[in-house]
N, C-alpha and C positions, 0 to 999 in steps of 0.2 A: 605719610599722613597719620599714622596710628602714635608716631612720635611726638607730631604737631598736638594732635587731640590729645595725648597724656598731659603733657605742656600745660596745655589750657585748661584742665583738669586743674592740673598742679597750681598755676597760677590765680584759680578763682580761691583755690584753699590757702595759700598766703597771703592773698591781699584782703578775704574777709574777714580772716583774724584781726589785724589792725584796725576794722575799723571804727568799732567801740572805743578803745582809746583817742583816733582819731577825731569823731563825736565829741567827745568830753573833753579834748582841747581845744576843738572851735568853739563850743559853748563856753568855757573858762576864758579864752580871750574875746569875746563877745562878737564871734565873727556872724554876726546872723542876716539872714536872708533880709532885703527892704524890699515891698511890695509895692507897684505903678498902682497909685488910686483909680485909675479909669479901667484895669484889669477884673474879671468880672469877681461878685462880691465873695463867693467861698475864697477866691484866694489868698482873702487880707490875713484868709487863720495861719495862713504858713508865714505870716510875721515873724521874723526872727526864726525861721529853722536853719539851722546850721548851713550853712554855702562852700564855695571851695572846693566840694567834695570831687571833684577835680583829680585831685593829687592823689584819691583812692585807684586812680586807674596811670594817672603817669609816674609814680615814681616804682609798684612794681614793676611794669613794664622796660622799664629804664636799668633797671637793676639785675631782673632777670636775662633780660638780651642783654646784657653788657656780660653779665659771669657765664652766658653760655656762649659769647662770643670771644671771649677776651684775647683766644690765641689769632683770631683774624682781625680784632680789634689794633693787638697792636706790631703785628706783620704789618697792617694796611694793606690787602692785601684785596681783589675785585670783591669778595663777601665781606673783607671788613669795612670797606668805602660803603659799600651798598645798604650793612647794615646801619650806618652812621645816621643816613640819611632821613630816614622816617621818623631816627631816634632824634637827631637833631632837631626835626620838623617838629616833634613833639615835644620837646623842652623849648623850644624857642616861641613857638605860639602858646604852651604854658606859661610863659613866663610871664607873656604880654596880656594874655587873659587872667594871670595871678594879680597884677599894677590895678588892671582894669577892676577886677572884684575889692582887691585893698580901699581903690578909691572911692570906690559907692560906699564901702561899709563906712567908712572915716566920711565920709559928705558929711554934711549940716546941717544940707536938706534935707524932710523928711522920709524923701525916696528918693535915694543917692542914685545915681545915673553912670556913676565911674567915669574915666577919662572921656575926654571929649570924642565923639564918633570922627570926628576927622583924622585926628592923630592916632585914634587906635586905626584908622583904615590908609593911612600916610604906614605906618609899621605894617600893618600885616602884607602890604604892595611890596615892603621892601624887603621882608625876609622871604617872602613867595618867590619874588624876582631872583636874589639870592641861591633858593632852591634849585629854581627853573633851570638858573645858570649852574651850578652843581651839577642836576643828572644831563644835562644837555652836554655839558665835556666829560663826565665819567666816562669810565673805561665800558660801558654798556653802553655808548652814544643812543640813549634815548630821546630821537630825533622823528620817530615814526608813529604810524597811525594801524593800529589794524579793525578793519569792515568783517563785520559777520557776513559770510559767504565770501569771502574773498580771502585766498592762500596767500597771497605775499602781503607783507604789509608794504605802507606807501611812506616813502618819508619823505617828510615836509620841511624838509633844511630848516633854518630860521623862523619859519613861523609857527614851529614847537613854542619857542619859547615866554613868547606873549600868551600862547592859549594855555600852557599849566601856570604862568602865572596867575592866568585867572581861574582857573580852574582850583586850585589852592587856597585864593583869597574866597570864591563862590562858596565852596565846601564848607570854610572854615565857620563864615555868616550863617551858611545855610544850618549846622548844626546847634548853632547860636540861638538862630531864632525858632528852631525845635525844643529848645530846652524850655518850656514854660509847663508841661504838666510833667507830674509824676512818674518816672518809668519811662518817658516817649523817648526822647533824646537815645537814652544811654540801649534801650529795645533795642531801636531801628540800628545804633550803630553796630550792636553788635552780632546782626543779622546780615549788615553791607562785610563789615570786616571777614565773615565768615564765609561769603559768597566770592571775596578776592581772593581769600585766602585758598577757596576751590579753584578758581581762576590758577591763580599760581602753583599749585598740586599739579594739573594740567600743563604748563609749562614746563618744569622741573624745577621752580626754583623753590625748592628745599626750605633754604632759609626767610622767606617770603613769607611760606605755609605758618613757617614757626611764628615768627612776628605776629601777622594776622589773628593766630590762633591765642596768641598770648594777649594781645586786646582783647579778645571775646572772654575770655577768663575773667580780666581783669573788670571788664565793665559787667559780666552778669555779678561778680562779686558786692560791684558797686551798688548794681539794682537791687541787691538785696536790703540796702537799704535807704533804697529809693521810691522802692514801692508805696501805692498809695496805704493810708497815708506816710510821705516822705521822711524820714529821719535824716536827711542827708541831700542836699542839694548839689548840683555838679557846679552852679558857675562857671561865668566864661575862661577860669582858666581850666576845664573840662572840656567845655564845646569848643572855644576857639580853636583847642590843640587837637582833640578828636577828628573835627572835621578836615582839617588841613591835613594829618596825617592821612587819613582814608581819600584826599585827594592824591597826594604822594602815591599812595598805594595803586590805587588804579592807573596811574603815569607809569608807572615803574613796570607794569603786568602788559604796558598798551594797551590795556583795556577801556582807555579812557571815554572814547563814545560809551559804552555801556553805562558809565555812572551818573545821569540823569535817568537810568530804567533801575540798578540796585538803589540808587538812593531816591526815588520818584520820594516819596514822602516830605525828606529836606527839602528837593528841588518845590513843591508844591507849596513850604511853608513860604519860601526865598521867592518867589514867585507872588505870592500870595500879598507880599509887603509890598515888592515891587509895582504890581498893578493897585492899589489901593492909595500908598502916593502918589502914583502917577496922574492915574486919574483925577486925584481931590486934587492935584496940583491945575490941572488940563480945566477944569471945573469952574473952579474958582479964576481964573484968568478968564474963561470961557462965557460965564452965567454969574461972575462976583460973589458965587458960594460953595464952597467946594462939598462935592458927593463923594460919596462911596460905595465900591462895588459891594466890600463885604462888612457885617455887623462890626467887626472889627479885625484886624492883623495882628499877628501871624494865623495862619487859618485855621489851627486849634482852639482858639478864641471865638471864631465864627460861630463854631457847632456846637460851642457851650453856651452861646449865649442866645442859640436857638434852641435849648432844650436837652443837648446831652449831659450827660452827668460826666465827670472829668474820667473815670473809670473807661465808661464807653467810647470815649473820643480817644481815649491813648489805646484801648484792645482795638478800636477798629481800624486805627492806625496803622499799629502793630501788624494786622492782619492784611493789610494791605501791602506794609513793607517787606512783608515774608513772598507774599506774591509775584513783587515786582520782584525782588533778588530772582526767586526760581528763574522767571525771564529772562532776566539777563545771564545768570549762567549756563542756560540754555542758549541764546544767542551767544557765547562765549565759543558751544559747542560745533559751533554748525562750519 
């Protein structure tokens, strides 16, 4: 652990350095943030704040677990397989959420939308599924379940693999549609990453800790300048990859019931959309107008535009997300 935590030390102090020049060449290729006009009005001032900032957290991550892996990297070796996999998870849903941000910036439209929601969610099914199949035959057969209060876990042959697909794809949205204020996103994940990362300290798996703990570097790096007001936006090729990774992560520990209680926050925003189309969809067939439950979706939105100020909805958030972790690695304990 005290290895892990140096780590992540060490890694918030390299990737902050970069990210001044980083800054200054999203701004130089005019990669700037587009604003949803129906999003509430302070938001329009983040017009154009740099986006992307993404790659403030996947490429050292990427770079650090690769040079500190390298002799298991290229043995192949059960740590170098194992470590592949979250790295993989995390360049490949970077990649798909880098297209996605490309495409909104270059739109026409005034408020670029990026690739179309279908084909970004046709990809993210496919590399998930891809995953699923990965740790399902890895030399770890991650095939099982483990219940708090309960010593063995249960495996569930075959129908693993359906559920961390979705579990994967859920995460990946769910951190997605967290990312709309300041800080919130990149907070909570590095609060869930740090509470698996205790999860897996508790297992023994060593290199687990390290990873985990090298996200949490990486992304409080990021919020540094993230904070309100933002200098640096994550875009989805940020959320995509974070959330899918931290679902990885919990599959990998069998922790995975637990992550609807560390990541309650996401699960609430991902929730939050879902009941809000639903209903205006059920509405409108229903009464030919469609309602809705909340002022408006993802549920960060809701409480701004009943009066909080962006500050208070991301700290109370925050505060919230710290709560739920403790929970769950408590229930981890038992």
């Amino acid at each position: 652990m005290a290895y892990s935590l140096t780590l992540g030390a060490i890694t918030f102090f390299l990737a902050v350095i970069w990210g001044p020049p980083l800054i200054r060449w999203l701004i130089r290729n005019e990669m700037g943030k587009k604003i949803r006009v129906e999003e509430p009005g302070s938001h329009q001032l983040k017009m154009g704040t740099p986006t992307m900032g993404g790659l403030m957290v996947i490429i050292p991550v990427v770079i650090i677990t690769s040079l500190l892996n390298i002799a298991n990297l290229l043995g192949l070796n059960i740590i170098g397989q194992s470590v592949l996999i979250p790295m993989g998870t995390l360049v490949a849903f970077g990649l798909l959420g880098l297209i996605d941000d490309l495409e909104g910036i270059r739109s026409k439209r005034v408020f670029g939308e990026g690739i179309m929601a279908r084909t970004k969610a046709l990809w993210q099914v496919i590399f998930a599924l891809v995953i699923a199949l990965i740790l399902y035959f890895s030399p770890t057969e991650l095939r099982s379940v483990a219940i708090p209060g309960v010593v063995e876990r249960i495996d569930i042959g075959l129908l693993w693999i359906p559920i961390a697909t979705f579990i994967i794809v859920a995460m990946s949205n769910a951190v997605n549609f967290t990312d709309g204020l300041d800080g919130l996103a990149g907070s909570l994940a590095a609060v869930a990453f740090a509470c698996y990362g205790v999860i897996a300290y508790l297992q023994g798996q060593v290199w687990l800790v390290a990873f985990c703990f090298t996200m949490v570097g990486a992304l409080l790096a990021f919020l540094w300048f993230n904070v309100h007001p933002a200098n640096l936006i994550m875009g989805d090729v940020g959320s995509l990859a974070i959330g899918a990774t931290l679902g990885v992560v919990a599959l990998m520990t069998g922790q995975w019931l637990l992550l609807p209680i560390v990541g309650a926050m996401f699960v609430a925003e991902a929730l939050s959309v879902v009941m809000q189309i639903g209903w205006f969809k059920y509405t409108r067939r229903r009464y030919g107008q469609g309602r809705r439950i909340f002022k408006m979706a993802p549920l960060h939105y809701h409480f701004e535009l009943k009066g909080w100020s962006e500050t208070q909805v991301m700290q109370r958030f925050f505060l919230c997300g710290i709560l739920a972790g403790m929970l769950g690695v408590a229930l981890a304990l038992i």
